[in-house]
C-alpha atoms as an extended CHARMM CRD file, in Angstrom:
* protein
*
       207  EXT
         1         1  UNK       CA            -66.2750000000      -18.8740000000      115.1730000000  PROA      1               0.0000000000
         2         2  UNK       CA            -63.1220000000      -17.3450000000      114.1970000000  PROA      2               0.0000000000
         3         3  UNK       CA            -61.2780000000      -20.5720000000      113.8440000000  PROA      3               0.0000000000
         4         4  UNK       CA            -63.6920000000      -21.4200000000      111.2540000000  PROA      4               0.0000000000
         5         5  UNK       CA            -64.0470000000      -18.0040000000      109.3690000000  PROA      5               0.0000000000
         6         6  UNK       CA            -59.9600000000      -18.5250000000      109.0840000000  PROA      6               0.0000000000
         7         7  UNK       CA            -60.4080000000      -22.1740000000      108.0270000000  PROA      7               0.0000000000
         8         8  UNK       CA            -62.9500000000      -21.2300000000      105.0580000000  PROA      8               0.0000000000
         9         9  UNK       CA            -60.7820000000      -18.8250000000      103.9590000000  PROA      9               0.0000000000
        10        10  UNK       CA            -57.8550000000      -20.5090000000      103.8980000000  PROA      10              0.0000000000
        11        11  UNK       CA            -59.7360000000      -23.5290000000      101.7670000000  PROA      11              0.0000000000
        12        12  UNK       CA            -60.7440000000      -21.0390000000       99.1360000000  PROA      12              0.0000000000
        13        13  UNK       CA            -57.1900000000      -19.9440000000       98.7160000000  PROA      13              0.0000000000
        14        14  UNK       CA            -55.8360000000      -23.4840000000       98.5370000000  PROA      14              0.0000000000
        15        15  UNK       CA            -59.2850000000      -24.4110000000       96.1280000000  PROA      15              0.0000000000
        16        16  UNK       CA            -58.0630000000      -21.1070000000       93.5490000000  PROA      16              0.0000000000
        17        17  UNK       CA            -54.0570000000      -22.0020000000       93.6340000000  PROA      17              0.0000000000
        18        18  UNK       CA            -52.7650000000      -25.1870000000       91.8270000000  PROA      18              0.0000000000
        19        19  UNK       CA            -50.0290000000      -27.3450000000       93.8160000000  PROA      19              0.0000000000
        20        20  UNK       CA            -49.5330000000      -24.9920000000       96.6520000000  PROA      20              0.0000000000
        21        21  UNK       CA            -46.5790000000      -26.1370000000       98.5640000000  PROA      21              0.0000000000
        22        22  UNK       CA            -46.7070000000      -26.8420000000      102.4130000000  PROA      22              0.0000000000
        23        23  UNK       CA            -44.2210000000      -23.4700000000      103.3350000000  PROA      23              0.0000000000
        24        24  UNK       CA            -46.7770000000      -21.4510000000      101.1100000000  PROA      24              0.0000000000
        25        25  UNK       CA            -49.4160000000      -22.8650000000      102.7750000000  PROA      25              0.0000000000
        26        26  UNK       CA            -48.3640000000      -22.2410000000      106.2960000000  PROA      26              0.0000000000
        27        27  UNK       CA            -47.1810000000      -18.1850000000      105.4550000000  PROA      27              0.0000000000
        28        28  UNK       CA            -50.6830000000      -17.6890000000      104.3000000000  PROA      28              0.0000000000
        29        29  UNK       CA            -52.5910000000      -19.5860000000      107.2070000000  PROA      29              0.0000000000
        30        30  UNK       CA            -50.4740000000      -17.7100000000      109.9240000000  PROA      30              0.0000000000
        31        31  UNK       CA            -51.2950000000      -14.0910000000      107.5690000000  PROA      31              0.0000000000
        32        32  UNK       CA            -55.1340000000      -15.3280000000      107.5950000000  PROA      32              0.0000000000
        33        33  UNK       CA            -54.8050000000      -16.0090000000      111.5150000000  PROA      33              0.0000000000
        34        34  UNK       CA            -53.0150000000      -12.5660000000      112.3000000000  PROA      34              0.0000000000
        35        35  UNK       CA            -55.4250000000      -10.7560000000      110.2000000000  PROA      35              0.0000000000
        36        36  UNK       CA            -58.7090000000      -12.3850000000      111.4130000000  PROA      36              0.0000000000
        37        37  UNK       CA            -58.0520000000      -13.2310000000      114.9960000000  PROA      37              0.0000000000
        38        38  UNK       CA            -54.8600000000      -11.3610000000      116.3220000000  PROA      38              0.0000000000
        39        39  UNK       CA            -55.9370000000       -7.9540000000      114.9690000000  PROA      39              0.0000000000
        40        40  UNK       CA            -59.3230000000       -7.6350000000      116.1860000000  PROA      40              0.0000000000
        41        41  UNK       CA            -57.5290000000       -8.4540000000      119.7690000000  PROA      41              0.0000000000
        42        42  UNK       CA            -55.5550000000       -5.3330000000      119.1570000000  PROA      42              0.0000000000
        43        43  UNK       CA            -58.2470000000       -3.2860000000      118.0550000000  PROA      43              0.0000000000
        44        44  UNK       CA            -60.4700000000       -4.4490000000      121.0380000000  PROA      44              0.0000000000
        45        45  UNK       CA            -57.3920000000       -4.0360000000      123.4000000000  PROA      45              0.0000000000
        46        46  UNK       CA            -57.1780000000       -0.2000000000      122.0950000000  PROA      46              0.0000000000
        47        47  UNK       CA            -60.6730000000        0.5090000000      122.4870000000  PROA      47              0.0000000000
        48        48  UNK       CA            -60.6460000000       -0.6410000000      126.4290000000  PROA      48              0.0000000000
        49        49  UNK       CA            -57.7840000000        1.4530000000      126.8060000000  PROA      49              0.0000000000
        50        50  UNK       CA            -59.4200000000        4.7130000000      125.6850000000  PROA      50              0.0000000000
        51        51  UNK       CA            -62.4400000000        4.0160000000      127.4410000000  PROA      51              0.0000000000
        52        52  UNK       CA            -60.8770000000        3.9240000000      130.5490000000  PROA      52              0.0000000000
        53        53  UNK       CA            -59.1350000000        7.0780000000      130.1570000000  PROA      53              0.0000000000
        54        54  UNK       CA            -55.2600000000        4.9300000000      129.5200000000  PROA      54              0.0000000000
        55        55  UNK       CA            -55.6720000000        4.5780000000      125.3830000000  PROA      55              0.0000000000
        56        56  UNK       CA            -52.2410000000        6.1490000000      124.7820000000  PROA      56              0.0000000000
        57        57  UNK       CA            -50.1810000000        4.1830000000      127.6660000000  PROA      57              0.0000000000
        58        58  UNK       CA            -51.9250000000        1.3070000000      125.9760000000  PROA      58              0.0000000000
        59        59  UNK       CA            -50.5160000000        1.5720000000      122.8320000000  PROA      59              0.0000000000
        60        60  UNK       CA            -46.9190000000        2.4760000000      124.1620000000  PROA      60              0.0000000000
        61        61  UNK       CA            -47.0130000000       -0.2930000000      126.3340000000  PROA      61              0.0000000000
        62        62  UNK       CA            -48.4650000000       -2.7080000000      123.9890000000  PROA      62              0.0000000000
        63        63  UNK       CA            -45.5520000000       -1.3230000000      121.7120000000  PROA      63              0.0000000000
        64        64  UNK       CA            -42.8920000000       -1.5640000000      123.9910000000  PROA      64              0.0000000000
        65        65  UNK       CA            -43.8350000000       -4.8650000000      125.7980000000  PROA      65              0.0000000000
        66        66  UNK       CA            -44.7820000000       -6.8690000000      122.3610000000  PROA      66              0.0000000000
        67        67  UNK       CA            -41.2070000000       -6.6610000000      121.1690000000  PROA      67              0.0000000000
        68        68  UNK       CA            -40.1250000000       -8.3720000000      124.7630000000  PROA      68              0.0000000000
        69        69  UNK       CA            -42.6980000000      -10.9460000000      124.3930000000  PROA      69              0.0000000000
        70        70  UNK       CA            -42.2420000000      -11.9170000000      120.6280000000  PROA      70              0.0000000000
        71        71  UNK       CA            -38.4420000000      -13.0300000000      122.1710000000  PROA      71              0.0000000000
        72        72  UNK       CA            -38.9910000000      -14.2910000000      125.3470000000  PROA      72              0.0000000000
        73        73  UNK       CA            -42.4760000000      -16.1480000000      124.5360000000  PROA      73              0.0000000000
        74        74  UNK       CA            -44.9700000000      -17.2240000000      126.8770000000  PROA      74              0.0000000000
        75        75  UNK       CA            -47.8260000000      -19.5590000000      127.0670000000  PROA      75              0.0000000000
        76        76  UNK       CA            -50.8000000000      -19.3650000000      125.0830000000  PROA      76              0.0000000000
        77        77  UNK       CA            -54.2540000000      -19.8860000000      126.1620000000  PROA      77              0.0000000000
        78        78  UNK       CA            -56.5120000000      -22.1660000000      123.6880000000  PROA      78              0.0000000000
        79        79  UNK       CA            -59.4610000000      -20.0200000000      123.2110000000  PROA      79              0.0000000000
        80        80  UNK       CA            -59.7980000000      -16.4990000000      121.5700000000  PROA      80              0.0000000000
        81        81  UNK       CA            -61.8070000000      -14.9260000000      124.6330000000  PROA      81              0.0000000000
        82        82  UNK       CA            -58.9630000000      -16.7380000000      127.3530000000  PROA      82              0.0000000000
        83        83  UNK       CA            -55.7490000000      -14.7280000000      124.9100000000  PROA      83              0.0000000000
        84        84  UNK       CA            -58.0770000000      -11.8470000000      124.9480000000  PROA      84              0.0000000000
        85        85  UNK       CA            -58.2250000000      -11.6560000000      128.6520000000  PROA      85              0.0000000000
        86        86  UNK       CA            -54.9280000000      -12.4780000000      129.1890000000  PROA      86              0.0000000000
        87        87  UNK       CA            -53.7670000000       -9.6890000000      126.3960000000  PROA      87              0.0000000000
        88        88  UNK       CA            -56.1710000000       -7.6340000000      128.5150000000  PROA      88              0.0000000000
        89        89  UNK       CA            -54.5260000000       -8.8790000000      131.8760000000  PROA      89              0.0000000000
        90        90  UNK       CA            -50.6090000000       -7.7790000000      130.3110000000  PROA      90              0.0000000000
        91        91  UNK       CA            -51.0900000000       -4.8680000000      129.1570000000  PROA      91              0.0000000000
        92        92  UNK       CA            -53.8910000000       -3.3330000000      130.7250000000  PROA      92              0.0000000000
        93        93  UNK       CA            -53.2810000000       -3.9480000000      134.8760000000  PROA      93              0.0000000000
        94        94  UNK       CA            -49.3400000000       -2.9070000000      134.7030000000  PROA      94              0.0000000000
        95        95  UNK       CA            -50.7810000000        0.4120000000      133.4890000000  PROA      95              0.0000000000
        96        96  UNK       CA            -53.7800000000        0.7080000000      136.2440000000  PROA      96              0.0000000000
        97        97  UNK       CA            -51.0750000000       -0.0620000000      138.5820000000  PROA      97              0.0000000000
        98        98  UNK       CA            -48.7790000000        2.5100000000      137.6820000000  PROA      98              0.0000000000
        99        99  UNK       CA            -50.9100000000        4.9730000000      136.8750000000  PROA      99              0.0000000000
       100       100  UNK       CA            -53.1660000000        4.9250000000      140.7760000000  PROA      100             0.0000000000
       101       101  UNK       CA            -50.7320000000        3.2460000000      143.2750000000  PROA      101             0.0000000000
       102       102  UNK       CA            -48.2330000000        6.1810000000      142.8620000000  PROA      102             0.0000000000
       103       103  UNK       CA            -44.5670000000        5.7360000000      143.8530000000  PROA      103             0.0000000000
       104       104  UNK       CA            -42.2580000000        8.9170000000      144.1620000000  PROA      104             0.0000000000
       105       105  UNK       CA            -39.0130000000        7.7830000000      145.6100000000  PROA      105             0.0000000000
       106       106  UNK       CA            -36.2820000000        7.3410000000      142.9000000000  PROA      106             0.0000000000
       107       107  UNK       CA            -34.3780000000        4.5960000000      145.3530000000  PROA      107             0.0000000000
       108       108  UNK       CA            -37.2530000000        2.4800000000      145.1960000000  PROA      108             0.0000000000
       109       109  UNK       CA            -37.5900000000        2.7150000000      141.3910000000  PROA      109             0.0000000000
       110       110  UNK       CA            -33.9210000000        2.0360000000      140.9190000000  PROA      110             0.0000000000
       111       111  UNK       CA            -34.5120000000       -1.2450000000      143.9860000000  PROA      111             0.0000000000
       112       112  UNK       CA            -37.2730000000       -2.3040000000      141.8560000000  PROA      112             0.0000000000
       113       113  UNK       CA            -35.4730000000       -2.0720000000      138.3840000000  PROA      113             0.0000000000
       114       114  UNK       CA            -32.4730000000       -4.3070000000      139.8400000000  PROA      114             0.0000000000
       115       115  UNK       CA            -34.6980000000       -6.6670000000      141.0510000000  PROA      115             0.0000000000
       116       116  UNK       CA            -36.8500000000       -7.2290000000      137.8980000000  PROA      116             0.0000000000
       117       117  UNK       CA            -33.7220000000       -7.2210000000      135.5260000000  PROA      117             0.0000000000
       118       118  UNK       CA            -32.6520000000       -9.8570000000      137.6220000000  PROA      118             0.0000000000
       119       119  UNK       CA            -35.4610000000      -12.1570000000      137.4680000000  PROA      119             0.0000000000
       120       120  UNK       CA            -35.9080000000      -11.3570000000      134.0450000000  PROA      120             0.0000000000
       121       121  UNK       CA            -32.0560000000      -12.3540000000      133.3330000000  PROA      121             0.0000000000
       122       122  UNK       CA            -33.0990000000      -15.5930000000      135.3860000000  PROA      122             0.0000000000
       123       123  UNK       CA            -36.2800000000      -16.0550000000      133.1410000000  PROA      123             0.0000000000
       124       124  UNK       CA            -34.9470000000      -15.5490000000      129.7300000000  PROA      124             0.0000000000
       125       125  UNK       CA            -31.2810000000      -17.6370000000      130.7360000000  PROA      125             0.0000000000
       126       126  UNK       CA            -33.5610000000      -20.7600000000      131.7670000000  PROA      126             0.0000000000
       127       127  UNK       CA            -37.0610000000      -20.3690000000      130.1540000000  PROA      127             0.0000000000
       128       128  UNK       CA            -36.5380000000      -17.8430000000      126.8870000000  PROA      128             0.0000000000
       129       129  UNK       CA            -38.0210000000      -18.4350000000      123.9840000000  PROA      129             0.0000000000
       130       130  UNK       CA            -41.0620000000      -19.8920000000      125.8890000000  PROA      130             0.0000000000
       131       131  UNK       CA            -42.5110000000      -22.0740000000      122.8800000000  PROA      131             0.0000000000
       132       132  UNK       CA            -45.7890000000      -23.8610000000      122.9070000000  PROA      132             0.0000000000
       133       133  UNK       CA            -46.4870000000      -27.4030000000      121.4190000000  PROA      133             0.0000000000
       134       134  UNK       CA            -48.5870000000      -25.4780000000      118.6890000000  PROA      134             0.0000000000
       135       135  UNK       CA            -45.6330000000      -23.2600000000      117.7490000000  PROA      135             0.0000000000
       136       136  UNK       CA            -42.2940000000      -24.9320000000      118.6810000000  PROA      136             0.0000000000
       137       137  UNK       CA            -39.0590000000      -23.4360000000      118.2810000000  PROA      137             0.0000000000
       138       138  UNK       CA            -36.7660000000      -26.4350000000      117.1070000000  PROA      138             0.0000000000
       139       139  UNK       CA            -33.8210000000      -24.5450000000      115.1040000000  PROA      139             0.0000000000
       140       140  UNK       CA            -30.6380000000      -23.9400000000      117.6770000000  PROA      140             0.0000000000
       141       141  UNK       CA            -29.9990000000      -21.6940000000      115.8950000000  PROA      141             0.0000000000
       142       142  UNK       CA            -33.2560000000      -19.6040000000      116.1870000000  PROA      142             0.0000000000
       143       143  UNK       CA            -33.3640000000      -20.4580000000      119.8720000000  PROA      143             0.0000000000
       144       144  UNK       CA            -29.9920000000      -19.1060000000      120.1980000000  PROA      144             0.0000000000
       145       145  UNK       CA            -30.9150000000      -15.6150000000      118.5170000000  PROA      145             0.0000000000
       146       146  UNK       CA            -33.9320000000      -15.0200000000      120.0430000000  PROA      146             0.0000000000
       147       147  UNK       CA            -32.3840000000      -15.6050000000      123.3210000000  PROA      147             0.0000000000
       148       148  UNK       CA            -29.9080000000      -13.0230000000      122.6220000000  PROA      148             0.0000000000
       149       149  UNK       CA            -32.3980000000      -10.8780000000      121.2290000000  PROA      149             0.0000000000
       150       150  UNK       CA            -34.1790000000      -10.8760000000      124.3420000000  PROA      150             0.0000000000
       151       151  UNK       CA            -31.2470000000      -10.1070000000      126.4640000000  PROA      151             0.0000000000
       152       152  UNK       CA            -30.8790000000       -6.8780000000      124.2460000000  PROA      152             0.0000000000
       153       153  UNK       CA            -34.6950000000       -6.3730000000      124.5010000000  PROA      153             0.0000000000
       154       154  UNK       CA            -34.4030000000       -6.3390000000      128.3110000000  PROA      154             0.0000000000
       155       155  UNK       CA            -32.2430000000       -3.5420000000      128.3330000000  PROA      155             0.0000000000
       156       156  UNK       CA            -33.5650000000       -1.3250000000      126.1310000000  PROA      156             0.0000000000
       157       157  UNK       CA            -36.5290000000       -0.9810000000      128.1850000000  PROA      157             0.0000000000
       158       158  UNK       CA            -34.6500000000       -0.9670000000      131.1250000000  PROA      158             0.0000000000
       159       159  UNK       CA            -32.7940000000        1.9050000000      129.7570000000  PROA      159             0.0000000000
       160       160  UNK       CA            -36.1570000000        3.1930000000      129.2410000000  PROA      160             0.0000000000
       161       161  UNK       CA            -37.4990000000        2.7680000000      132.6210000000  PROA      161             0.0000000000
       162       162  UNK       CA            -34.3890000000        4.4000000000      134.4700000000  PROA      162             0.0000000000
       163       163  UNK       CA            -34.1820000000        7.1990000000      132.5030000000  PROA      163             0.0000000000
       164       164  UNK       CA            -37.7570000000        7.8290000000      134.0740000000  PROA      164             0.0000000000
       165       165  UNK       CA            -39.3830000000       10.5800000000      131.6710000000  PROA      165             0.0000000000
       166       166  UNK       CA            -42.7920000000        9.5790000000      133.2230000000  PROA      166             0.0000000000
       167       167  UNK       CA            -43.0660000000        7.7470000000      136.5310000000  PROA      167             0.0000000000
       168       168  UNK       CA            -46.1130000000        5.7960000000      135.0080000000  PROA      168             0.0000000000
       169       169  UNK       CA            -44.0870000000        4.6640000000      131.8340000000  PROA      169             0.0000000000
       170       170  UNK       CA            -41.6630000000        3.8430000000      134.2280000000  PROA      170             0.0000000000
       171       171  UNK       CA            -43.7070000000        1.4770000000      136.5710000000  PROA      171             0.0000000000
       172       172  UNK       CA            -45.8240000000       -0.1510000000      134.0800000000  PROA      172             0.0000000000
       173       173  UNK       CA            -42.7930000000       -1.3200000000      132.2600000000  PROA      173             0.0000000000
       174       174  UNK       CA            -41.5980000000       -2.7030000000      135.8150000000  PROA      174             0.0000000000
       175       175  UNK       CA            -44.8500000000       -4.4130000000      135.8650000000  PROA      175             0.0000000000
       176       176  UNK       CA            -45.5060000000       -5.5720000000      132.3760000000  PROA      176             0.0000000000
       177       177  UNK       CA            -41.8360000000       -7.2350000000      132.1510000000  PROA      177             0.0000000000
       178       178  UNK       CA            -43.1050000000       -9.0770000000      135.1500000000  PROA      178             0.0000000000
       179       179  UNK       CA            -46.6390000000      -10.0240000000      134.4080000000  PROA      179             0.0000000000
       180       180  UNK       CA            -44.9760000000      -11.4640000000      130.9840000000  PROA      180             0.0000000000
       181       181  UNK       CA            -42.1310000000      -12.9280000000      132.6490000000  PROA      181             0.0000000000
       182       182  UNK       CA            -44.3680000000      -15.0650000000      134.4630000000  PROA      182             0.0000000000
       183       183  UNK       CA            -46.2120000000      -16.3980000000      131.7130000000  PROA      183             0.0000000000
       184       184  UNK       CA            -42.8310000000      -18.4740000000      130.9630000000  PROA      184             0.0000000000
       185       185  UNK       CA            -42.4540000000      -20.1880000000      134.0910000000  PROA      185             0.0000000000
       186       186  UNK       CA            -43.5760000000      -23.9020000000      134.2230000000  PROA      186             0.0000000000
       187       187  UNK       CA            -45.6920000000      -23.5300000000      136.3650000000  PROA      187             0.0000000000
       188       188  UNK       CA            -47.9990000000      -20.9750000000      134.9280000000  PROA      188             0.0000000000
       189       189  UNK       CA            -47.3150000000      -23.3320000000      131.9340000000  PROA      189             0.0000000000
       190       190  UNK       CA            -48.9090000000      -25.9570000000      134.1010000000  PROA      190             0.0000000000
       191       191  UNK       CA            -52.0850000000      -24.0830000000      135.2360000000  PROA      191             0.0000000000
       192       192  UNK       CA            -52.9180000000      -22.8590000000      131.7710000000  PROA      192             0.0000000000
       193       193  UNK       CA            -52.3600000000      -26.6550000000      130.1810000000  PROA      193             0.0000000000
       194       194  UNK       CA            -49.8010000000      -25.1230000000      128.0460000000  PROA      194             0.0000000000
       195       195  UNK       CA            -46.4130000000      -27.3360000000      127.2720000000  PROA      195             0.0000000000
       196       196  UNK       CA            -43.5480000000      -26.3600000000      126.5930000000  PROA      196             0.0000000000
       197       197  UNK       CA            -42.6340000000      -27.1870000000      122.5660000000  PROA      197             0.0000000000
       198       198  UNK       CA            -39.2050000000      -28.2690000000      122.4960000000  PROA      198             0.0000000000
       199       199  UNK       CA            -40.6030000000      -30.9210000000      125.3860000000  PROA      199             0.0000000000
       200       200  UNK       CA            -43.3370000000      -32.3120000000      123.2750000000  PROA      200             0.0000000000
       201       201  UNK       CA            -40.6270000000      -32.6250000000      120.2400000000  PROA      201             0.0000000000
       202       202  UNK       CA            -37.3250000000      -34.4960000000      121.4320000000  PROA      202             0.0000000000
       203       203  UNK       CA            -34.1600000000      -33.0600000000      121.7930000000  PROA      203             0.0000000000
       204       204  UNK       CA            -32.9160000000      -35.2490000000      118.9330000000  PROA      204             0.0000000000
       205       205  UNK       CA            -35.4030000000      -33.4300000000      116.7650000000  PROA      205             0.0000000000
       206       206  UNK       CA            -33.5460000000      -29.7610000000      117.5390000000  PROA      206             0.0000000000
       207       207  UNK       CA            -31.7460000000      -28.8470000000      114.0090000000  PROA      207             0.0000000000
């Protein structure tokens, strides 16, 4: 349904504008997508939150965690109720977790912040950006930056995490960089029937 309210809008824009280019076209077909079918995702993410008594740790989380993500990637499911229960899975279980399995000891925080920045240095070295065949990264050059943009991603909330403010902001940033850590790996790519982009496109096509 939403695929085809963003369709029909996007043919009445390209029906009203005379020799539309192909760049144009795709700038305003991603703004019609974000604004029809990522938004309402959001909203719908927010509104769980608050009902289950988390709203604000939702939106810091969702905050925090979406600037990690939009660098390191991850796979994307086909259908909008799949991406909304897998937005719902990221964002929503590292906070239940932190929030009612309580842990006190600052040596296990600090044992558990070494071994996630490790991983994730492992993830983002091999897998990062995590591109799908629908939105490949081709450009070195963009590859390249986000790469390094994720490294510097990594430890700012790392930094945020061990300065430990709030035990539960804390926690579910250990478990949100891991939940989306994991949706890089090939073999979560595999379950989910995702591929990798710069697979499907040749390495002879990378510019």
């Amino acid at each position: 349904m939403i695929d085809k309210i963003c369709n029909y809008i996007m043919e009445k824009i390209k029906s009203s504008i005379d020799n539309m280019d192909e760049e144009r076209e795709l700038v305003i077909e991603f703004g019609i997508k974000l604004i029809i079918g990522e938004l309402p995702k959001i909203a719908i993410l927010f509104i769980i939150g608050f009902l289950i008594g988390i709203g604000w740790y939702t939106v810091i989380l969702f905050l925090l965690l979406s600037i990690y993500r939009s660098f390191v990637g991850g796979f994307h499911l086909k259908t909008h109720l799949g991406c909304m229960i897998t937005t719902s899975i990221l964002y929503l279980m590292p906070i239940i977790l932190a929030k009612y399995v309580i842990i006190t000891e600052n040596i296990i925080t600090h044992i558990l912040t070494i071994i996630i920045s490790l991983f994730s240095i492992f993830v983002i070295a091999k897998y990062a950006p995590a591109d799908t065949e629908n939105i490949p990264i081709l450009s070195k050059k963009e590859r390249k930056s986000k790469k390094v943009k994720a490294y510097i991603s990594l430890a700012f909330l790392v930094f945020i995490i061990l300065l430990n403010i709030n035990p539960i902001i804390s926690y579910m940033l250990i478990y949100g960089i891991f939940l989306e850590d994991l949706t890089t790996l090939p073999m979560v790519y595999k379950i989910t029937n995702n591929k990798y982009g710069y697979e499907v496109y040749t390495q002879e096509n990378l510019i």
